[in-house]
N, C-alpha and C positions, 0 to 999 in steps of 0.2 A: 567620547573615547578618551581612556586617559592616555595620558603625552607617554612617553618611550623615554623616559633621561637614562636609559641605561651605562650610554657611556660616559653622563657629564660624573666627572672627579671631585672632590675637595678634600683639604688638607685641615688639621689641626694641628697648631703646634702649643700645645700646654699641659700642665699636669695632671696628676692622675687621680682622681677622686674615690677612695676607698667607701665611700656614704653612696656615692652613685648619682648623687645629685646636681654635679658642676662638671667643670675641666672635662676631661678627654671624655667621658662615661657622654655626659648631656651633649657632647658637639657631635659626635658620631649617632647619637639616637636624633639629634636634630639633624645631620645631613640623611640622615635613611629617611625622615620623616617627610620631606622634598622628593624621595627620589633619587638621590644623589649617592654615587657611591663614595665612603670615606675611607680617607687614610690618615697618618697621626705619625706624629716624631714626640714620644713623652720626655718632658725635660725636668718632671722631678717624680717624686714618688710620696704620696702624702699620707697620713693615719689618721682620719678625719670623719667627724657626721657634723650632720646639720647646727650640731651645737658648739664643735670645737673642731681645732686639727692639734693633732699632740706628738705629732711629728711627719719631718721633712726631710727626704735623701734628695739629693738634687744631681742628677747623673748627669756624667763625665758629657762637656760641651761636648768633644771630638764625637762620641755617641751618637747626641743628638744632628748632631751635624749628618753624620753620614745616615740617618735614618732619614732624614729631608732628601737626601743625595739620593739612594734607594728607591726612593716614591716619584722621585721627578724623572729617575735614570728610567722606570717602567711606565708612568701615566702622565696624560695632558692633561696634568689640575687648571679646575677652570676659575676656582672661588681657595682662597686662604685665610687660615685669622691664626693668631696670639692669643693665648690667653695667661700664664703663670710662665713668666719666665726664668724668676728670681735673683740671676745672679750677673754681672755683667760680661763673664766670659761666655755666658750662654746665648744674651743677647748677643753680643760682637759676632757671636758664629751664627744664628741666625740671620742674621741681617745681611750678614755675609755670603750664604747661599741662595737666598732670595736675590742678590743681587746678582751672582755669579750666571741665574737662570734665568736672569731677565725679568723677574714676576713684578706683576703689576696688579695683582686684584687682591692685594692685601689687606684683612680688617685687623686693628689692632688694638684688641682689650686690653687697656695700662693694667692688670690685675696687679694690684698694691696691697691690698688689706681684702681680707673675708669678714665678710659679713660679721662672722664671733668675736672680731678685732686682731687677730692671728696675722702676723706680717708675711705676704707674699711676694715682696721684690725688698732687696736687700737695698740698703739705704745709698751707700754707694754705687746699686745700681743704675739710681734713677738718669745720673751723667749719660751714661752709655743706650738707655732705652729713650730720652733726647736727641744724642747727637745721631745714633745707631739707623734707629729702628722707624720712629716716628714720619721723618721725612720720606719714608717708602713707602706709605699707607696709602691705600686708595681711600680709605676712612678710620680715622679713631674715632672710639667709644667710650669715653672718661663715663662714669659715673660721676654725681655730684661730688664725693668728696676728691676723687681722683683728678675732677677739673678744679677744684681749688688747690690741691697741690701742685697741680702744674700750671696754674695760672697765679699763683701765691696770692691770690686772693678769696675771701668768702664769699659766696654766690648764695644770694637771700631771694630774690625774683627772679619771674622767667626772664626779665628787661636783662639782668646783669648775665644770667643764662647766655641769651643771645650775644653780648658784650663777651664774655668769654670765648665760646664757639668763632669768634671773628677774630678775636689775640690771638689765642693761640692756632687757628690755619692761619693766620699771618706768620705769626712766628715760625712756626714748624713746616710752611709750605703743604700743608695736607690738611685736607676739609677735616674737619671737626664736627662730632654730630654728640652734643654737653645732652647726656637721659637729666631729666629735671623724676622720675621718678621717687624720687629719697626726698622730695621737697616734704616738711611734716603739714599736716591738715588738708595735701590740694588734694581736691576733686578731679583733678587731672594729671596725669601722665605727660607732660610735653617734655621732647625731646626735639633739641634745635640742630641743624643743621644749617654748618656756613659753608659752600664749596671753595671757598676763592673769590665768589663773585658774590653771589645772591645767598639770602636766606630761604630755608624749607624749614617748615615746625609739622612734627608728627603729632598728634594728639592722642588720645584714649581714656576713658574714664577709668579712675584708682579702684581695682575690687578690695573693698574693704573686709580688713581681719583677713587677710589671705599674703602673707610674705614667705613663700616658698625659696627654697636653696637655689641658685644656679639661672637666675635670670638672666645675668651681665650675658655670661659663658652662652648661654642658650639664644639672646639676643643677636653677638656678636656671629655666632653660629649661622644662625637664619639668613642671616646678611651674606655672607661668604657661600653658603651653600648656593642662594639668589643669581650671586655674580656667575657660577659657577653653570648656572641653566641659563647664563647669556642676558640676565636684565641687567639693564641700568645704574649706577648708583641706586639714582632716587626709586627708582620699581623697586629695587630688593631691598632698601631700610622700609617702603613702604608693604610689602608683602611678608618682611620678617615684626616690624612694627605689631601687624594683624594677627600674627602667628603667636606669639609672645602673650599678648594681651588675651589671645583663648586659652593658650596653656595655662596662665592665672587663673584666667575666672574658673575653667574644668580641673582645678587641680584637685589629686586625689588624696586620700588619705592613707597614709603608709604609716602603723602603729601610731605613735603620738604626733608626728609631722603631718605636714601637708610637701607633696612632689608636684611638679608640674608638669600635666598630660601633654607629654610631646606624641 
């Protein structure tokens, strides 16, 4: 018999992907895809596919703020994430109504750069998604290159992987969970998590020739939708871990791209 999550909520706060394949598009098809009903406060607006983005409006903080406002004033969100936030007054009012409503099951995708190399957090925002945002995380999700900028160092092994995932939840007070994903030639997928305390490593084998759009987003997603049906940390990186690694391997073919079957 399958489960009833009719009432569990979740939230997405990021932007909007005109390709379909990231941001708001992918987080709201992965909390349907749980079950889960979704809601969304978009904090920019992008002209993007899979190969490029060639433009960004990035709407008014106040906006986004009260579109958070709106969705907490009607529903008990049970799961949250970040994903594109871009600009530091954006984050400052994010952070700022998460905190005003007490929320606690926060995922926080640093979204920095897309994949086409296109910059997605404005350089002087990185201060304010630091001092902001980071510390209220029930989990960040760096990507490889995302944990070397916030760790200012290059992450070559899983070994320094795991070394990083421990800095930076030391530093920022919130578990860290470094995707080794982007690592080139591995065989594997490991993705570390440090709570505070102890190490967790997700594993998965890399489907080869298969790098679909929107995995961070759709990751981060799974994880937040997870919290949101009441699991765990480790249950929901571990059940979104699962979910991610088959949307790869089943991904479909959409004209010349490959999408990932959420």
């Amino acid at each position: 018999m399958k489960a009833d999550n009719s009432g569990c909520v979740a939230l997405t706060v990021a932007g909007s992907d005109s390709g379909g394949g990231a941001g708001i598009q992918a987080d709201l098809n992965t909390f349907r895809a749980f079950g889960v009903f979704g809601t969304c406060a978009i904090t920019c607006i992008t002209a993007q596919n899979p190969d490029r983005i060639t433009a960004v409006q990035a709407v008014d903080a106040g906006v986004v703020g009260e579109q958070m406002d709106c969705v907490f004033a009607a529903f008990r969100v049970g799961g949250a994430k970040t994903g594109m936030l871009y600009d530091a007054e954006i984050i400052e009012t994010v952070a700022s109504v998460f905190r005003k409503h007490a929320f606690k099951s926060l995922v926080v995708d640093p979204v920095m750069l897309a994949s086409s190399g296109a910059l997605l957090l404005k350089k002087d925002a990185l201060s304010a998604l630091k001092t902001k945002l980071l510390p209220r995380a029930a989990v960040v999700t760096p990507n490889l290159a995302e944990a070397e900028v916030l760790w200012q160092q290059k992450i070559r092994t899983v070994d320094e992987l795991r070394e990083s995932a421990r800095a930076l939840a030391e530093k920022f007070e919130a578990p860290f969970l470094t995707k080794g994903g982007h690592f080139p030639q591995a065989k594997h997928a490991v993705d570390v998590l440090f709570d505070g305390k102890d190490f967790h490593e997700f594993s998965a084998p890399v489907v080869p020739n298969t790098k679909p759009h929107g995995t961070g987003c759709t990751f981060s997603a799974a994880i937040a939708a997870n919290l949101a049906l009441g699991h765990s940390l480790l249950e929901s990186i571990g059940r979104a871990k699962r979910f991610i690694t088959k949307a790869i391997r089943d991904a479909i073919r959409i004209g010349r791209y490959r999408a990932l079957r959420i």
